[in-house]
C-alpha positions in Angstrom: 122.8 92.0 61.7 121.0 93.2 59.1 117.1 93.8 59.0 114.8 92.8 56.1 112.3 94.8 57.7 114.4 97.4 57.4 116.9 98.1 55.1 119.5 100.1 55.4 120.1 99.4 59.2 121.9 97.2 61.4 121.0 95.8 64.6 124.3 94.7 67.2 124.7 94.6 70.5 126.8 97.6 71.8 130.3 97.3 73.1 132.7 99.2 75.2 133.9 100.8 72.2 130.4 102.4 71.6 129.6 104.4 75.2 130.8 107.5 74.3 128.5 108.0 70.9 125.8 106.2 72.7 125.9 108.6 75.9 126.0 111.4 73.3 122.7 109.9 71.5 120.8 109.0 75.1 121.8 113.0 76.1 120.2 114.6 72.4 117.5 112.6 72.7 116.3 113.9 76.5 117.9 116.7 77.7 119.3 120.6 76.2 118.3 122.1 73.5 119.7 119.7 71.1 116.7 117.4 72.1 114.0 120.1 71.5 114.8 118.8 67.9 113.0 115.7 68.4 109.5 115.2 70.5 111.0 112.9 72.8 112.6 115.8 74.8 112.5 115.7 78.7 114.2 118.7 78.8 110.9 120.9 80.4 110.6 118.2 83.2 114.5 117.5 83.9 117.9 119.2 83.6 121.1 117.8 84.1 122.0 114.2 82.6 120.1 111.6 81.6 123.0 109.0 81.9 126.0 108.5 81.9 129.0 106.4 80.8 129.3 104.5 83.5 125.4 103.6 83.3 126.3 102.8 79.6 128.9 100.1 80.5 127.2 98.4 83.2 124.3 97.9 81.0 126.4 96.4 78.1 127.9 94.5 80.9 125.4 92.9 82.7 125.0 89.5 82.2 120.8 89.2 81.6 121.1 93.0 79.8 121.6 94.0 76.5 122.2 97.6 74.9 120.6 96.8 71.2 122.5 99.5 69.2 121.0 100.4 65.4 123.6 102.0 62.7 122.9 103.5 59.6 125.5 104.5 57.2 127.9 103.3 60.2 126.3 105.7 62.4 124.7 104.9 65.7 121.2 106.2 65.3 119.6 104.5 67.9 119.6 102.4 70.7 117.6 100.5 73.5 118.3 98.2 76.5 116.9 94.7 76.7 117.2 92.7 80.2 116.2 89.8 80.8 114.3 89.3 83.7 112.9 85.7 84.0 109.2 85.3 82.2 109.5 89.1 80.8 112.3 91.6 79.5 112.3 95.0 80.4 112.7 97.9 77.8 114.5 101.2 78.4 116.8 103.7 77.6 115.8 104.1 74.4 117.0 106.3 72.3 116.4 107.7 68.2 118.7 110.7 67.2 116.3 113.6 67.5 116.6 115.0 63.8 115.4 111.3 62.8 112.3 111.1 65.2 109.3 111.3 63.2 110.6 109.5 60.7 109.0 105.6 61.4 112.6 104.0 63.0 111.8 104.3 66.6 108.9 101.7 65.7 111.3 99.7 63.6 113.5 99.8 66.7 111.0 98.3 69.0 109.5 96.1 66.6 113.0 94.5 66.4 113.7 94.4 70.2 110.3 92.7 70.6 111.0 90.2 67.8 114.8 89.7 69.5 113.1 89.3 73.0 110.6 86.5 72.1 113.2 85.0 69.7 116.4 85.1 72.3 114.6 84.6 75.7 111.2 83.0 74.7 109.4 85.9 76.7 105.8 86.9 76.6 105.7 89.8 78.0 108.1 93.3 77.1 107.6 96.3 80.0 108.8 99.6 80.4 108.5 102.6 82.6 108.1 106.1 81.5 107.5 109.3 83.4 104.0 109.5 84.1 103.2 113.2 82.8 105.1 112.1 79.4 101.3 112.0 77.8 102.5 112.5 74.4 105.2 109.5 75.3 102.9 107.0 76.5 100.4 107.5 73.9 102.9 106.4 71.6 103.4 103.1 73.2 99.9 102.7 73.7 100.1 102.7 69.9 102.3 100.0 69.7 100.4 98.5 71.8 101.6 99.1 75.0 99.1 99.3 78.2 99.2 101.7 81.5 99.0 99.4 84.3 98.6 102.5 86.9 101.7 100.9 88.4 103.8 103.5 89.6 107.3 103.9 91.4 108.7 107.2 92.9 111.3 109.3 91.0 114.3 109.5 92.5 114.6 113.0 93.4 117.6 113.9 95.5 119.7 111.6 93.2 121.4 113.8 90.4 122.2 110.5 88.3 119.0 110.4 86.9 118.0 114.4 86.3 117.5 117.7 88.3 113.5 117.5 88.6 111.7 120.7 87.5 108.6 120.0 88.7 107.4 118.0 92.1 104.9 115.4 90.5 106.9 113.1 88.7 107.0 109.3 88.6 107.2 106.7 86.6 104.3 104.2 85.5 104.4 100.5 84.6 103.4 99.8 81.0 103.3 96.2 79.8 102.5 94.5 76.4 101.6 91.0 75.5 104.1 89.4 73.1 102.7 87.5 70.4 
């Protein structure tokens, strides 16, 4: 689907066909050095991966889960998971090719999953958890209008599926926006 919002890109739900370019993506846009090309890095905080493709399939796979995928020039450029979960949807693994960040598409991305959300599931609500020391991060969805709840869930240290922690004081906080 093409955007009039934004030409040039197009908006699909991923399939099996995609994981392995969309692993690829998630991985330059967290962790090693190719993600110290963008400002979303995690690569200070974390080492090791950031997914997988199994995680990749089971997302495109689940029945109230969605892995919105964004091409330009037939390229995947960025991507983010919608799921369904009953009067909200949660956002996450979101993803913009690190030598594009900075460029305005990661809020074209979520403008579009927000718009998709309300129009797909009738939803009110969109939220999202981010590492809590990820300042620079969550000041950015605060500028999309995202708000800190001071909701927060333990990492999962000990489990290598979702990083090698490099620091003892991470966790994840609850942010939540209203949908218009």
């Amino acid at each position: 689907m093409h955007s009039a919002a934004a030409p040039g890109l197009t908006f699909r739900d991923a399939t099996d066909a995609d994981v392995d370019e969309l692993v690829v993506l998630i991985e330059s846009a967290y962790r090693g050095d190719a993600s110290r090309a963008g400002w979303t890095t995690e690569a200070d905080i974390l080492e090791g991966r950031r997914t997988d493709p199994e995680g990749v399939l089971q997302v495109i796979k689940s029945p109230d889960s969605r892995l919105l995928t964004v091409e330009r020039d037939g390229r995947i450029v960025a991507c983010c998971q919608l799921e369904h979960r009953g009067d909200h949807a949660y956002f996450g693994m979101f993803a913009v090719n690190p030598t594009l960040q900075g460029e305005g598409l990661g809020k074209t991305v979520i403008a579009e999953a927000e718009r998709q959300c309300r129009a797909a599931w009738g939803i009110g609500e969109m939220h999202m958890t981010v590492i809590s020391v990820r300042e620079d991060l969550i000041a950015w969805y605060e500028r999309r209008g995202y708000r800190r709840t001071g909701q927060m869930s333990p990492f999962p240290y000990g489990d290598e599926r979702f990083g090698i922690p490099q620091r003892p004081d991470l966790e994840f906080e609850l942010l939540v926006k209203k949908l218009g």
